[in-house]
N, CA, C and O of each residue as an XYZ file, in Angstrom:
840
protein
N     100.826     89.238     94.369
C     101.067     89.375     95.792
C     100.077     90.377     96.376
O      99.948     91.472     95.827
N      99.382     90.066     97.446
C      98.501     91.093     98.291
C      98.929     91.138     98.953
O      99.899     90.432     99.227
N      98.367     92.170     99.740
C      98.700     93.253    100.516
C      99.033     92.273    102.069
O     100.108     92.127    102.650
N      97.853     91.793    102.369
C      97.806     90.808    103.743
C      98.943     90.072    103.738
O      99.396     89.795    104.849
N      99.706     89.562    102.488
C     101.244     88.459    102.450
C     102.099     89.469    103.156
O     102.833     89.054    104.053
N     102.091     90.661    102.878
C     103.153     91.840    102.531
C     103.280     92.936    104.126
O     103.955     93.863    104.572
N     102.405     92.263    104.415
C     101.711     94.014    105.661
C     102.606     93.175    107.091
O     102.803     91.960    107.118
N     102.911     93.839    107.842
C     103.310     93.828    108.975
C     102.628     94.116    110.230
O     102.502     95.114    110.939
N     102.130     92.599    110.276
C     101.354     91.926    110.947
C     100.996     93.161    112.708
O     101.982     93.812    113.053
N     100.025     93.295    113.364
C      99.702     93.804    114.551
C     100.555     93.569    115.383
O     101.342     94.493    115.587
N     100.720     92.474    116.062
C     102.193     92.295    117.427
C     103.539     92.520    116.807
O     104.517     92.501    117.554
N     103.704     92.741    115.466
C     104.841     93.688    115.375
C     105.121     95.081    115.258
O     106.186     95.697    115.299
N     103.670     95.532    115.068
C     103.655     97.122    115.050
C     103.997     97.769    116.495
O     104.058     97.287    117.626
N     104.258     99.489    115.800
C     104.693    100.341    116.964
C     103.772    101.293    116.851
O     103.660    102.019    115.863
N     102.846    101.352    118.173
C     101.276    102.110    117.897
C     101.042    103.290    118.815
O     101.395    103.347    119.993
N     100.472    104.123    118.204
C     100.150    105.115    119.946
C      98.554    105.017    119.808
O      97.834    104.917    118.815
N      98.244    105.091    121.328
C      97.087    104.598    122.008
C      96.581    106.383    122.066
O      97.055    107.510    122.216
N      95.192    105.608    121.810
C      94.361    107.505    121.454
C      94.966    108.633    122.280
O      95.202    109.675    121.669
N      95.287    108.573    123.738
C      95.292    109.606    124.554
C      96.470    109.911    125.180
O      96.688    110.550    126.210
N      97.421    109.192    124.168
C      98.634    109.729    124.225
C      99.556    110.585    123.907
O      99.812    110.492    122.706
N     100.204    111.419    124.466
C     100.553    112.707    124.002
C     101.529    112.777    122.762
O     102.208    111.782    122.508
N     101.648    114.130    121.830
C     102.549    113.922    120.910
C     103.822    114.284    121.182
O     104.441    114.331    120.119
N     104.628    114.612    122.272
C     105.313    114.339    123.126
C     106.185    112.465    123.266
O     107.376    112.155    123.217
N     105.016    111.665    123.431
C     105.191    110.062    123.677
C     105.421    109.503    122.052
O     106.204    108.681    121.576
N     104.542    110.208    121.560
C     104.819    109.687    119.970
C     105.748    110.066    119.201
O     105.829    109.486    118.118
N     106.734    111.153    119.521
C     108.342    111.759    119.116
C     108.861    110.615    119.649
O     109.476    109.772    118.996
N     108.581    110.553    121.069
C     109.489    109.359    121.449
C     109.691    108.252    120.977
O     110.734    107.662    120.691
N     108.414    107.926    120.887
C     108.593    106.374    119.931
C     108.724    106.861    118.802
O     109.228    105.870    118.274
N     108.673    107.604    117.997
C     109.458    107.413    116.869
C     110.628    107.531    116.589
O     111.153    106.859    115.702
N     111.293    108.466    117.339
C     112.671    108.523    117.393
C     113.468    106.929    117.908
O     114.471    106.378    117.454
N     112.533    106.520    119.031
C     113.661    105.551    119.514
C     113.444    104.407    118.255
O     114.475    103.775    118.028
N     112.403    104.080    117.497
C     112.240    103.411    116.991
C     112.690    103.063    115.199
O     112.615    102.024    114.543
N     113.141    104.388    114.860
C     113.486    105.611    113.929
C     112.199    105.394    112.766
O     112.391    104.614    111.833
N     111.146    105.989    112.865
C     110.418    105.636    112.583
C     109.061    106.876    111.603
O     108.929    107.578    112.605
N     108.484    107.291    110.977
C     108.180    108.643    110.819
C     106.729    108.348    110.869
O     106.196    108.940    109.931
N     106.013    107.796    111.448
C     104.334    107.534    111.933
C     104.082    106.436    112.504
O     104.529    105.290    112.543
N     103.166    107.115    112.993
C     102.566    105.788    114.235
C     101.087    105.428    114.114
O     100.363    106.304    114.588
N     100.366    104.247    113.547
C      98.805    103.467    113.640
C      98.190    104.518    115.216
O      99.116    104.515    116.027
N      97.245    105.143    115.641
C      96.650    105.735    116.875
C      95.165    104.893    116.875
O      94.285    104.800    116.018
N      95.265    104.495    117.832
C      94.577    102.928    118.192
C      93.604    103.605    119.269
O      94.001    104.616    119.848
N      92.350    103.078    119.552
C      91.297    103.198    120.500
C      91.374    101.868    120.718
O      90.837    101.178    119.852
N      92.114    101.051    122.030
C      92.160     99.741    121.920
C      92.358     98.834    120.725
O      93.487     98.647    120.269
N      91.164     98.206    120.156
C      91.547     97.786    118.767
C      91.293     98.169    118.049
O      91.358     97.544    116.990
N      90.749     99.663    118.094
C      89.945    100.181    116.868
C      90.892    101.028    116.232
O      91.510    101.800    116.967
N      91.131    101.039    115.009
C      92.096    102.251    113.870
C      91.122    103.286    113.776
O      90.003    103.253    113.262
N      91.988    104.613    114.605
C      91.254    106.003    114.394
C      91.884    106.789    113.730
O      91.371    107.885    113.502
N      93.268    106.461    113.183
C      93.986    107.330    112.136
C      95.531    107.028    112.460
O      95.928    106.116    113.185
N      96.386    108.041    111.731
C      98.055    107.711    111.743
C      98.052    109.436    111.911
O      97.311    110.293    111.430
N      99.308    109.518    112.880
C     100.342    110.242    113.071
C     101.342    110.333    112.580
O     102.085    109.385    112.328
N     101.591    111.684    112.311
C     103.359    111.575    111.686
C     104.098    112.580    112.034
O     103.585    113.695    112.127
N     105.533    112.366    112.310
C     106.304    113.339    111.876
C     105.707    114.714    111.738
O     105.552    115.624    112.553
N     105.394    114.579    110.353
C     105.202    115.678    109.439
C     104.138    116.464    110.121
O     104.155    117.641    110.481
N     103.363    115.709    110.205
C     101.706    116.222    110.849
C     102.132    116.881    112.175
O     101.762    118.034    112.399
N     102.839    116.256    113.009
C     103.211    116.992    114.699
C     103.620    118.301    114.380
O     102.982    119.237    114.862
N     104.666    118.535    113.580
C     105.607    119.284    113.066
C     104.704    120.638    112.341
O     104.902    121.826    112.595
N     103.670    120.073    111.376
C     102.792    121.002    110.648
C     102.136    121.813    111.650
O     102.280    123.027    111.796
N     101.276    120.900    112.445
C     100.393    121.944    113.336
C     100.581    122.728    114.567
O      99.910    123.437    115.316
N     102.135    122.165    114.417
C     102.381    122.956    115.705
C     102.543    124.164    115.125
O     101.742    124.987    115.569
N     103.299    124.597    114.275
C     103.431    125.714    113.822
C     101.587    126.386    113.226
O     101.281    127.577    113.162
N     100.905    125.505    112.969
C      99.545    126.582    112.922
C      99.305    126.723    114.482
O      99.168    127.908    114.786
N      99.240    126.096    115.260
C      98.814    126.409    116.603
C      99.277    127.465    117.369
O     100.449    127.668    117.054
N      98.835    128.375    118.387
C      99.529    129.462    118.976
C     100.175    128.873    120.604
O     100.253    129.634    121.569
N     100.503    127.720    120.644
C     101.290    127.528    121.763
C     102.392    127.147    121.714
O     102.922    126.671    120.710
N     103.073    127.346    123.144
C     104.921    127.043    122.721
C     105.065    125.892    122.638
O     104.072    125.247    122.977
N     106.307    125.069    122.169
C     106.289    123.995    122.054
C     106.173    123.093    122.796
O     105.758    121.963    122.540
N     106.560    123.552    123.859
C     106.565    122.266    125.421
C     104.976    122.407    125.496
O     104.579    121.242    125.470
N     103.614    123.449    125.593
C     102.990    123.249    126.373
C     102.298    122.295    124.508
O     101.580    121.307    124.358
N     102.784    122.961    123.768
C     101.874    121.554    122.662
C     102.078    120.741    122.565
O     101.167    119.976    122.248
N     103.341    120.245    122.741
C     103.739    118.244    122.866
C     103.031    117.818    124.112
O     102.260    116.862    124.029
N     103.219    118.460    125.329
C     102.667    117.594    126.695
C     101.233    118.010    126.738
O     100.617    117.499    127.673
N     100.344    119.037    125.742
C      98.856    118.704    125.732
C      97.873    118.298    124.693
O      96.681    118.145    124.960
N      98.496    118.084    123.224
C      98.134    117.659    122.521
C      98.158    116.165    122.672
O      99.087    115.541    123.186
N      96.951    115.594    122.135
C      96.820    114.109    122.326
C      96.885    113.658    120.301
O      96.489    114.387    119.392
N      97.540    112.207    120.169
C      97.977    112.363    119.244
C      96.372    111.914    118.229
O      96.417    111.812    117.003
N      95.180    111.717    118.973
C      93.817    111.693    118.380
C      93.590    112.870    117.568
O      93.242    112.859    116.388
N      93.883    114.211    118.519
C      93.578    115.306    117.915
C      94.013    115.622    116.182
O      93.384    116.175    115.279
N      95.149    115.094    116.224
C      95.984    115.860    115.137
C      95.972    114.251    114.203
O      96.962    114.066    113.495
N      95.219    113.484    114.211
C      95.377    111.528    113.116
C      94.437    112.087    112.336
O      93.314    112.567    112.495
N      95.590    111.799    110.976
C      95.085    111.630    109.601
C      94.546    110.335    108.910
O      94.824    109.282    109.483
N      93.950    110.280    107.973
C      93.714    108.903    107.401
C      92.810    108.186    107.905
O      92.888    106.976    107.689
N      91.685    108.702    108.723
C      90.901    107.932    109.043
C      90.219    107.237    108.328
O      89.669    106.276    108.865
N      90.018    107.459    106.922
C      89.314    106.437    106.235
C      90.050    106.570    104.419
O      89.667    106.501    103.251
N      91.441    106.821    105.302
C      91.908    106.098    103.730
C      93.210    104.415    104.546
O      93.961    104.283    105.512
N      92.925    103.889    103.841
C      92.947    102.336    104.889
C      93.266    101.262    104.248
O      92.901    101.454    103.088
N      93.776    100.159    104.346
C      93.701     99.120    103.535
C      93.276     97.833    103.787
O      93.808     97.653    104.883
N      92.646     96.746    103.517
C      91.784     95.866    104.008
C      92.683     94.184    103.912
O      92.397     93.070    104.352
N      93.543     94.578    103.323
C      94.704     93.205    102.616
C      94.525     92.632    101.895
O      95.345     91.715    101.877
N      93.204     92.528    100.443
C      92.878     92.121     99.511
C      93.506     92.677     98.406
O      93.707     91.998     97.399
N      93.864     93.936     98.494
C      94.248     94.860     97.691
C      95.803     93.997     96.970
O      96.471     93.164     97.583
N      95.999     94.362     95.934
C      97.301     93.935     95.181
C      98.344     94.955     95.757
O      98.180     96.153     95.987
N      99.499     94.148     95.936
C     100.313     95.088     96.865
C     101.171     95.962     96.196
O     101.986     96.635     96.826
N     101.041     96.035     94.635
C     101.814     96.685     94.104
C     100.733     98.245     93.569
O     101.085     99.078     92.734
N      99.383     98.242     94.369
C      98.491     98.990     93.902
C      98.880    100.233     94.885
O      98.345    101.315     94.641
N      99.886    100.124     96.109
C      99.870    100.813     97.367
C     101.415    101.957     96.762
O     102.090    102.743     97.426
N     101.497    101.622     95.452
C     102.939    102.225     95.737
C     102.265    103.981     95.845
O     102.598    104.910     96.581
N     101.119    103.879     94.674
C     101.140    105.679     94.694
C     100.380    106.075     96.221
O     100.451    107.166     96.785
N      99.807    105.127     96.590
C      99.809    105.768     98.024
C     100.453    106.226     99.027
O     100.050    107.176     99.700
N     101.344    105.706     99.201
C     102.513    105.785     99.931
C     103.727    106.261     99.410
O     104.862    105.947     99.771
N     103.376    107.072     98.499
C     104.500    107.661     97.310
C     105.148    108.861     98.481
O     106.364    109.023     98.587
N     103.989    109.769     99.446
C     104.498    110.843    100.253
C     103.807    110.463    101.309
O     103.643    111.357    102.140
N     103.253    109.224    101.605
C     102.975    109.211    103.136
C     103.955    108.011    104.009
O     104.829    107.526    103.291
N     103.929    107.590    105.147
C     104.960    106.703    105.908
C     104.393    105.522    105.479
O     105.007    104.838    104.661
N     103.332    105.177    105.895
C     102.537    103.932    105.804
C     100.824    103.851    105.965
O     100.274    104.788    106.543
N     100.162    102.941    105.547
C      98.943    102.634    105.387
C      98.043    101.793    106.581
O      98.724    100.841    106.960
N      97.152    101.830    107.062
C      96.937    100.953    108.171
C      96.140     99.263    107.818
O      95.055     99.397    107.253
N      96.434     98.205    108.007
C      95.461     97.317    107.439
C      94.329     96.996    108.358
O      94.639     96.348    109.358
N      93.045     97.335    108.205
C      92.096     97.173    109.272
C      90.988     95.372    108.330
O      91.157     94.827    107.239
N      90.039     95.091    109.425
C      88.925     94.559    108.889
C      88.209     95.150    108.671
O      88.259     96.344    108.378
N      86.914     94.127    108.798
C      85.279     94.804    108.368
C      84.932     95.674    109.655
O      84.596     96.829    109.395
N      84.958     95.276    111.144
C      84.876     95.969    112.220
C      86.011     97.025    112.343
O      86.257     97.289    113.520
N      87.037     97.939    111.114
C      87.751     98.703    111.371
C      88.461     98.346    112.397
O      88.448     99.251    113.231
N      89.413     96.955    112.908
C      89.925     96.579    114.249
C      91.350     96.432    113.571
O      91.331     95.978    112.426
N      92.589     96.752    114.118
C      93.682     97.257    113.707
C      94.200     95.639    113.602
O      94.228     94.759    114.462
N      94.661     95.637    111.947
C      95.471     94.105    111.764
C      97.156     94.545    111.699
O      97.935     93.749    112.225
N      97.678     95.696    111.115
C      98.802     95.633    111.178
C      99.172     96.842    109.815
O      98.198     97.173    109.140
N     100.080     97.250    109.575
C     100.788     98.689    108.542
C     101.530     97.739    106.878
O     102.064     96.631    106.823
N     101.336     98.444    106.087
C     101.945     98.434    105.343
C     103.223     99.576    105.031
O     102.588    100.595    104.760
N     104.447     99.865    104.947
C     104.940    100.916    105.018
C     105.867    100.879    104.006
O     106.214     99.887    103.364
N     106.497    102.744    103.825
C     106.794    102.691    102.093
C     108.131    102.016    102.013
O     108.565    101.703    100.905
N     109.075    101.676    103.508
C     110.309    100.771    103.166
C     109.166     99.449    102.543
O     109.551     99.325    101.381
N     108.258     98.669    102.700
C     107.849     97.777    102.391
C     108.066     97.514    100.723
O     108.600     96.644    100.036
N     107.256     98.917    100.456
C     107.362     98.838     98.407
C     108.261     98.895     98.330
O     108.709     97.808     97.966
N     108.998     99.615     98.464
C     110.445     99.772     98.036
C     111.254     98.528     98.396
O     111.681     97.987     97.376
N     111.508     98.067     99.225
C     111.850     96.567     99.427
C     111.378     95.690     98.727
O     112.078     94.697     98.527
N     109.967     95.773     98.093
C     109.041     94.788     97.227
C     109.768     94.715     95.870
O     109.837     93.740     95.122
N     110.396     96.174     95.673
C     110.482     96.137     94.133
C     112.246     96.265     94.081
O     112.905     96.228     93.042
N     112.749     96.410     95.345
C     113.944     95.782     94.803
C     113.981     94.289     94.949
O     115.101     93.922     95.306
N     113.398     93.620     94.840
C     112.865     92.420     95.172
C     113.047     91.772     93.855
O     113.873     91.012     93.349
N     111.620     92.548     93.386
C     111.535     92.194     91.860
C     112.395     92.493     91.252
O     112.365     91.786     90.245
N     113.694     93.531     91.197
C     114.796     94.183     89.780
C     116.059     92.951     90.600
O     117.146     92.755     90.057
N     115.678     92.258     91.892
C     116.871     91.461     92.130
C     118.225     92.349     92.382
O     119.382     92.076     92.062
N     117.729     93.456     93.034
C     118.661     94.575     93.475
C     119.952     93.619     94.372
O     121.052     93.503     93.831
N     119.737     93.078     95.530
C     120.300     92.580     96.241
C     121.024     91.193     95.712
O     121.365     90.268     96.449
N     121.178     91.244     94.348
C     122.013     89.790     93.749
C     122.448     89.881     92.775
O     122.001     90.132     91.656
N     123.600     89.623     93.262
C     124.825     90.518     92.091
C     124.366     89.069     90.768
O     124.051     87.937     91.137
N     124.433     89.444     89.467
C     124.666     89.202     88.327
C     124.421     90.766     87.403
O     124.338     91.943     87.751
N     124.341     89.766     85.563
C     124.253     91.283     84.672
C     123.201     91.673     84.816
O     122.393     90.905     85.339
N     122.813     92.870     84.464
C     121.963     93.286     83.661
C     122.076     93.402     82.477
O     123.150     93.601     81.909
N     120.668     93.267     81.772
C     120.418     93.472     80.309
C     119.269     94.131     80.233
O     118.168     93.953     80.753
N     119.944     95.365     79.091
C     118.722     95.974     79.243
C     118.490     96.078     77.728
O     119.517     96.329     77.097
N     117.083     95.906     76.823
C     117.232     96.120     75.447
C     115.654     96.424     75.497
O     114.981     96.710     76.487
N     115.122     96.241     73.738
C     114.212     96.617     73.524
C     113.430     95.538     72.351
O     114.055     94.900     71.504
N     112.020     95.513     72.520
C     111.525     94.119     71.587
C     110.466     94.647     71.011
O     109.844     95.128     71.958
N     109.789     94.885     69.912
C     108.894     94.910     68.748
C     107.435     94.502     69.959
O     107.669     93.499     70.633
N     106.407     95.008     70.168
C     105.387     94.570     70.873
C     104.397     93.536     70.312
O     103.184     93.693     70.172
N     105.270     92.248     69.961
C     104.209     91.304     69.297
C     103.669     90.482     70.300
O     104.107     90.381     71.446
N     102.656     89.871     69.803
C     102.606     88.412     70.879
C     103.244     87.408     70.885
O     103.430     86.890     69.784
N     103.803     86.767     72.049
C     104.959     85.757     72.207
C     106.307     86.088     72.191
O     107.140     85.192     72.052
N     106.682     87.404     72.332
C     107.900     87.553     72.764
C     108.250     87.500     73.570
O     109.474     87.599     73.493
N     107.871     87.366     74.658
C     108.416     87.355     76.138
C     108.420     85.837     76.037
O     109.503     85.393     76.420
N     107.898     85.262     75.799
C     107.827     83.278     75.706
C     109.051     83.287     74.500
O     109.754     82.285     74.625
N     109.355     83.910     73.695
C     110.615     83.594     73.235
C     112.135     83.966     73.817
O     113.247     83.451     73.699
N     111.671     84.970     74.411
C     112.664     85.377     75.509
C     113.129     84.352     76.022
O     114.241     83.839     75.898
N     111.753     83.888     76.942
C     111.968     82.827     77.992
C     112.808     81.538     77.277
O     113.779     81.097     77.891
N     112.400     80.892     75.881
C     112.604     79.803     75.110
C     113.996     80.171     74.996
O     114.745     79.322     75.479
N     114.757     81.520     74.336
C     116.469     81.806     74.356
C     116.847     81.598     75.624
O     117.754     80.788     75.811
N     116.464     82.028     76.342
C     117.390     81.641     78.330
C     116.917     80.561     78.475
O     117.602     80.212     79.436
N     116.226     79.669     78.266
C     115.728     77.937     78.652
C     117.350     77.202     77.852
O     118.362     76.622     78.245
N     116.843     77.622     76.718
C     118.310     77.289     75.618
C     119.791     77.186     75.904
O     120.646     76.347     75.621
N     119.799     78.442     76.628
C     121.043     78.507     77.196
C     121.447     78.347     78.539
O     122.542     78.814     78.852
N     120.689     77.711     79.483
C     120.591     77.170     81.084
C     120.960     78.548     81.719
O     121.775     78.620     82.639
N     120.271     79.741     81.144
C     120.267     80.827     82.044
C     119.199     81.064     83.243
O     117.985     81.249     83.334
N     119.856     81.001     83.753
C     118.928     81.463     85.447
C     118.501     82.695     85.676
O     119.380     83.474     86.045
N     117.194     83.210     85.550
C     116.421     84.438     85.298
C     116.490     84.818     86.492
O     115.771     84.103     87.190
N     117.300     86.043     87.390
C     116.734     86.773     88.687
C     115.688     87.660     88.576
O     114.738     87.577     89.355
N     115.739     88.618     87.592
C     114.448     89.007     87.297
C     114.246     89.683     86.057
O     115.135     90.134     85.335
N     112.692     89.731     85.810
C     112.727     90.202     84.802
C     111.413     91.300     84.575
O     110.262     91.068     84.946
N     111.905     92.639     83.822
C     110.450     93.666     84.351
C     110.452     94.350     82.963
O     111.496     94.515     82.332
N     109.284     94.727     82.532
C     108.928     95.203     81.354
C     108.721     96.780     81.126
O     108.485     97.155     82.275
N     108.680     97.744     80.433
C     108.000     99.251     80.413
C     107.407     99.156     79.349
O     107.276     98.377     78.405
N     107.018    100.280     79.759
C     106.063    101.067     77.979
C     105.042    100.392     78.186
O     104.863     99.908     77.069
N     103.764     99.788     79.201
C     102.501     99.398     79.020
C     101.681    100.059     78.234
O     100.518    100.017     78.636
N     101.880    100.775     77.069
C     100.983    101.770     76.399
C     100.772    100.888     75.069
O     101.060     99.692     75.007
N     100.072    101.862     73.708
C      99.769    101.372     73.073
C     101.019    101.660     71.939
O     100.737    101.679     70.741
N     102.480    101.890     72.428
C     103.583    101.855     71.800
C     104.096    100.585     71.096
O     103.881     99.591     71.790
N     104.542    100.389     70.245
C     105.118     99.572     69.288
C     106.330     98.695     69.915
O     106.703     97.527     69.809
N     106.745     99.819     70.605
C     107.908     99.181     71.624
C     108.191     98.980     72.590
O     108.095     99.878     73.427
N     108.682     97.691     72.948
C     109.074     97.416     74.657
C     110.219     97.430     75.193
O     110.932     96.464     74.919
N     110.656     98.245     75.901
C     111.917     98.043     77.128
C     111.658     96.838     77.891
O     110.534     96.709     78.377
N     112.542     95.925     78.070
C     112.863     95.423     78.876
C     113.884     95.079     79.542
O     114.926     95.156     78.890
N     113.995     94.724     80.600
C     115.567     94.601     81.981
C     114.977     93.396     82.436
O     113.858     93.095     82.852
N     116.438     92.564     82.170
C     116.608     91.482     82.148
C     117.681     91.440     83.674
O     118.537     92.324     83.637
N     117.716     90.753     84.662
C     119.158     90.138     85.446
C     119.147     88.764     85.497
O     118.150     88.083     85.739
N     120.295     88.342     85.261
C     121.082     86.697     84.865
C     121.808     86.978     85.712
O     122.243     88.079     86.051
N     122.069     85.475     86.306
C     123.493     85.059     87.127
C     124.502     85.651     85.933
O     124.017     86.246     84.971
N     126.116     85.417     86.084
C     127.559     85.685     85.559
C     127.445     83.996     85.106
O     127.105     83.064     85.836
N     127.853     83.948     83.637
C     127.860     82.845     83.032
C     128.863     83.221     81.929
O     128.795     84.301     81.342
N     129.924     82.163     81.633
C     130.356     82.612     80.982
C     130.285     82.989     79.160
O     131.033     83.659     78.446
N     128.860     82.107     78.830
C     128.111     81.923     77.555
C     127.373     83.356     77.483
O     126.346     83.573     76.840
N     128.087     84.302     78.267
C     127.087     86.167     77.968
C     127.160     86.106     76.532
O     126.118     85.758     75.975
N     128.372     86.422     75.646
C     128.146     87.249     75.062
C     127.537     86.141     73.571
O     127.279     86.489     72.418
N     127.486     85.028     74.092
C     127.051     84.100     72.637
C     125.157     83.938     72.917
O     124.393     83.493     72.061
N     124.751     84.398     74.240
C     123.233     84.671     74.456
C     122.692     85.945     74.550
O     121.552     86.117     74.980
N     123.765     87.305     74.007
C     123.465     88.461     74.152
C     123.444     88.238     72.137
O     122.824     89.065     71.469
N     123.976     87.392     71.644
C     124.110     87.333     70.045
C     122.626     86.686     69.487
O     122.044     86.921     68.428
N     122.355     86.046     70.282
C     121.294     84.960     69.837
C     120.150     85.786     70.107
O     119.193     85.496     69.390
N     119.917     86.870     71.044
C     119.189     87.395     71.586
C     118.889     88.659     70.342
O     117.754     89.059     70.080
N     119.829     89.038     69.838
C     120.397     90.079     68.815
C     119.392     89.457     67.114
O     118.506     90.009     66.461
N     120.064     88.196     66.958
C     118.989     87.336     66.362
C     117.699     87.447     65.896
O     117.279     87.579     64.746
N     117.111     87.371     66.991
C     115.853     87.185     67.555
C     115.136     88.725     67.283
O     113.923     88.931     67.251
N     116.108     89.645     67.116
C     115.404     91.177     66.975
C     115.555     91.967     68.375
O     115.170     93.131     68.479
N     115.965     91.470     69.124
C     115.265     91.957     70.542
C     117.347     92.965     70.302
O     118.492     92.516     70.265
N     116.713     94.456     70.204
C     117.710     95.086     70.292
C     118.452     95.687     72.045
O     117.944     96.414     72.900
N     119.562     95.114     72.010
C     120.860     95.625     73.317
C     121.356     96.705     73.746
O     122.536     96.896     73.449
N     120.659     97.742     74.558
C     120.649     98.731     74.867
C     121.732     99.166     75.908
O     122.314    100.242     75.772
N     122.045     98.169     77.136
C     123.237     97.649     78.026
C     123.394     96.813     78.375
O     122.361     96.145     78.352
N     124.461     96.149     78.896
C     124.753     95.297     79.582
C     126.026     95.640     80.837
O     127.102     96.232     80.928
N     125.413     95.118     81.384
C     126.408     95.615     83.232
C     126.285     94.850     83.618
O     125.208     94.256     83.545
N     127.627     94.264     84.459
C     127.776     93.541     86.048
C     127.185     94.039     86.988
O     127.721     95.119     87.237
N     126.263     93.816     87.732
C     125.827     94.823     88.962
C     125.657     93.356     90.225
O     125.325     93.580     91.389
């Protein structure tokens, strides 16, 4: 999945326009509940605002707060001008970016504003993938790092007309062993495909209704 499937497209974004005060950009974020805003020169991406950033410099600055919201423009104080994303990018490459920032901007080749990626996005992505939002078990165990175990995996749940919601691996290292988390629909053949599975080597670490 890239980034461009994933990003939230321009006419749905909520943007502040270069010479708008940070004053206007509390506003829209609050009404919008929102913690940064794309700061646009027409179509051009000149950086993101946040929260955090309004909040930071006011306190370095020596003015009171009313006269720094109604004269600061939110150009002055936009970060990120050239950390950016283009929508080619794999969308699961954005998580450490957005690990402590709101969101990412997606521009073109002319830097012309296409639309945000933001960190509800990953986080939505990857409860996506663990099938957070659909109740069956989990299984969680552990498998010997050979080749073709995951295709035997797959060959035991083919076997038993189990319906895979998802399925995610750990330990990408050069460890011997793999974690993996398994979620299945509620069937009532669990515990004779948690045996077969047992079989197979692949050791049962939990199993939960979720």
């Amino acid at each position: 999945m890239f980034v461009k499937q994933m990003m939230i497209p321009r006419h749905e974004c909520i943007t502040a326009s270069e010479n708008e005060t940070l004053k206007d950009a509390l506003r829209k974020m609050e009404q919008y509940q929102i913690d940064g805003l794309p700061v646009l020169q027409g179509n051009r991406y000149l950086g993101v605002v946040t929260r955090y950033g309004i909040y930071e410099n006011y306190f370095l600055s020596d003015k009171q707060r009313n006269e720094y919201l109604t004269t600061t423009l939110v150009k002055e104080i936009a970060t990120h001008q050239e950390k950016y994303l283009v929508g080619a990018e794999l969308f699961e490459k954005t998580m450490l970016d957005l690990k402590d920032f709101p969101l990412l901007a997606v521009v073109d080749e002319k830097h012309i504003f296409q639309g945000v990626v933001t960190r509800s996005d990953v986080i939505g992505a990857f409860e996506s993938a663990f099938g957070v939002n659909r109740p069956g078990v989990r299984i969680a165990f552990t498998s010997v790092e050979t080749e073709g175990r995951i295709a035997r995996l797959s060959e035991i749940a083919h076997h038993f007309h189990e319906h895979i919601i998802s399925l995610v691996t750990f330990d990408e290292t050069d460890k011997l062993i793999r974690r993996i988390v398994m979620k299945i629909e509620k069937k009532d053949n669990i515990d004779r495909f948690v045996k077969k599975l047992e079989e197979h080597g692949f050791r049962i670490l939990s199993i939960q209704e979720v």
